[in-house]
N, C-alpha and C positions, 0 to 999 in steps of 0.2 A: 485395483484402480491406481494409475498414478496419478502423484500427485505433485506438479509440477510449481515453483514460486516462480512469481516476477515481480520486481521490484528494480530499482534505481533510485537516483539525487533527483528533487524536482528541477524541473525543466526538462529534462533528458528522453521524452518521448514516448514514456511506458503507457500511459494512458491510451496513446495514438497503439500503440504494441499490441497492448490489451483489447481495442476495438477488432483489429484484424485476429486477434485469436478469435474472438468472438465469429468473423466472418467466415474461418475456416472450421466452425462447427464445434467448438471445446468449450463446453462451460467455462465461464469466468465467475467466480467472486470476487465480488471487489469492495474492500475494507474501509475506503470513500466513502462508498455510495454506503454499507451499513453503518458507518456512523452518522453519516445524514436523514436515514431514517430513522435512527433513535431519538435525532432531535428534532424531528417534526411535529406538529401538534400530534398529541396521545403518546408520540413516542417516548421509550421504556427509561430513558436517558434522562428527560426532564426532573421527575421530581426526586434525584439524587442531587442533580445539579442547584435545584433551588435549593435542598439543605446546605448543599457544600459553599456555593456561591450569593446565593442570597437572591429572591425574586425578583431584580430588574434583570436577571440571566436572559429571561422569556420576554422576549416581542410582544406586540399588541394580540399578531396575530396565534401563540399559544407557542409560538416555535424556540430555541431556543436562540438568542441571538449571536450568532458565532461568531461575529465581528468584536463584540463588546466581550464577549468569551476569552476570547483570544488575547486580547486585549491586556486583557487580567493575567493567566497565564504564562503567557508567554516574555520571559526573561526572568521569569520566577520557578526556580524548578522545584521547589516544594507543593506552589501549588498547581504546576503540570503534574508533577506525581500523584493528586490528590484528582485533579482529572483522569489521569488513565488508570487510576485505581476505578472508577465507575465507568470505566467507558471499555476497558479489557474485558472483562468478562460477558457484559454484552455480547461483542463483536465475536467472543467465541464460539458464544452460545448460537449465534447469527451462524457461525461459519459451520459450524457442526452439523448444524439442521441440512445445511447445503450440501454438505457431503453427504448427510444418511441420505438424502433425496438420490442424489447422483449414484451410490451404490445400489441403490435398490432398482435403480435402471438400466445397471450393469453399462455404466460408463467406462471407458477404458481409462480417458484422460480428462484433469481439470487441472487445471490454474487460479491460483490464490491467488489475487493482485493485490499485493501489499507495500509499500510507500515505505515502512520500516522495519522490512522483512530478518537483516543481518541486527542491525541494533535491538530487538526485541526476543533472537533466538528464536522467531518461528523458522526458520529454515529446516530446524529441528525435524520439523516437521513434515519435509518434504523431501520427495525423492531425486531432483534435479531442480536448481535453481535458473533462469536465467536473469543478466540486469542488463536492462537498457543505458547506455554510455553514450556522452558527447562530452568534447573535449573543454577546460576550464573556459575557453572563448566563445563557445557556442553555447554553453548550458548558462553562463554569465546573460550574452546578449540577449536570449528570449523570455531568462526569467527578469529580468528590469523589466521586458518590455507586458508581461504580465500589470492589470491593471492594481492600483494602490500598491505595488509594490517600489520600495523606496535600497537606494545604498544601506539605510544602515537593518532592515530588515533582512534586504539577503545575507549581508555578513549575519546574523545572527542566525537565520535559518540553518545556512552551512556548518556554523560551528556546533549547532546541537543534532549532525549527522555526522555517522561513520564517514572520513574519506574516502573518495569516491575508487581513489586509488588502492584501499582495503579491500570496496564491495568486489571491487573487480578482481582481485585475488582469489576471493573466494567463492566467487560465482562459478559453476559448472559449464554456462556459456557467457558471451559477449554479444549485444546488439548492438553497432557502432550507428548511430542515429544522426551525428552531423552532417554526412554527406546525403541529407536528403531521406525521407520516407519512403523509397523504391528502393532504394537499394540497402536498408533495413528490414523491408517486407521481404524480398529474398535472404537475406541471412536469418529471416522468421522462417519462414518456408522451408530452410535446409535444414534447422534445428526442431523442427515437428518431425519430418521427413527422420530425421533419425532417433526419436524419441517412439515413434508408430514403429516402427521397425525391428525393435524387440524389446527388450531388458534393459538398461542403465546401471552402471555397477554405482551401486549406493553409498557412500561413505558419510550418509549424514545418521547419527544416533537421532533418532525420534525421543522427545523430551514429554511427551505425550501432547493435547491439546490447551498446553496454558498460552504460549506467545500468540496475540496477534498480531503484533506488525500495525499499530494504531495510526490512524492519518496525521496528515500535516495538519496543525491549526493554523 
């Protein structure tokens, strides 16, 4: 089974990327969406986070509250480090299950969607990556225009990610996503189109299953 990464800088389209993988038939995990189920009422995430963080973490409703999470977190990397210490292994454990599922159905191909695929070494773990890209002016405009996001949260965002001019370095492909989602969806299309089509010469060492590539808070 391959296994293929996607990832980019937020704003840059992966999500939308990630959709139409989904529409041409290819499992998706998406490492979002399992951290958001760990922190929904019962979910496996909650009561580490109330040790770590203290119980006004969790909402009225049981969930955790990842505003005020975040909050905390985020400009403190000690205690980011002390979040993705509970929240990694989850997510793996999540991604694992995914894959034995997809092997045992004798899938040929999935994609990992992960947000922090090169900064956390999963890539390791795959056998072609692709990253979704738009240029500093287009990934700029759409994430301000994202709601409660402010100047000094995107400079911070940015600077606790790889540049974007690294990810792109070492990406196996390029999505150019500024000029439009058609003409991203064709440069998807030609990059499946040659991933179905045989073999990928592999230069990534597999680090086994520890990086997942944890979401944005």
């Amino acid at each position: 089974m391959m296994i293929v990464g996607l990832t980019g800088g937020i704003a840059t389209g992966k999500s939308t990327t990630a959709e139409m993988i989904r529409g041409a038939g290819i499992p998706v995990h998406d490492a979002d969406a399992a951290v958001h189920q760990l922190m929904v009422p019962g979910g496996a995430a909650i009561a580490p986070i109330t040790v770590m963080f203290g119980s006004d973490m969790v909402a009225e409703d049981g969930s955790v509250d990842r505003q005020k999470l975040g909050g905390v977190v985020f400009g403190d990397p000690e205690k980011r480090r002390a979040l993705e210490a509970i929240i990694h292994p989850l997510v793996t454990a999540h991604r694992d299950r995914f894959l034995q599922e997809q092997r045992q159905k004798n899938t040929a191909m999935v994609v990992l969607d992960v947000p922090l695929l090169f900064e956390t070494g999963g890539d390791a773990n795959c056998d072609f990556v692709i990253l979704c890209y738009a240029d500093d002016q287009t990934q700029r405009s759409r994430g301000l225009a994202r709601a409660g996001m402010t100047e000094d949260k995107w400079t911070a965002i940015l600077a606790s990610q790889m540049p974007m001019s690294e990810k792109r370095a070492r990406a196996d492909a390029v999505i150019e996503t500024q000029h439009g989602m058609e003409p991203a969806r064709q440069q998807l299309v030609a990059i499946l189109e040659q991933l179905r089509a045989g073999p990928v010469e592999n230069s990534r060492k597999r680090t086994g299953p520890n990086a997942t590539g944890g979401a944005e808070t």
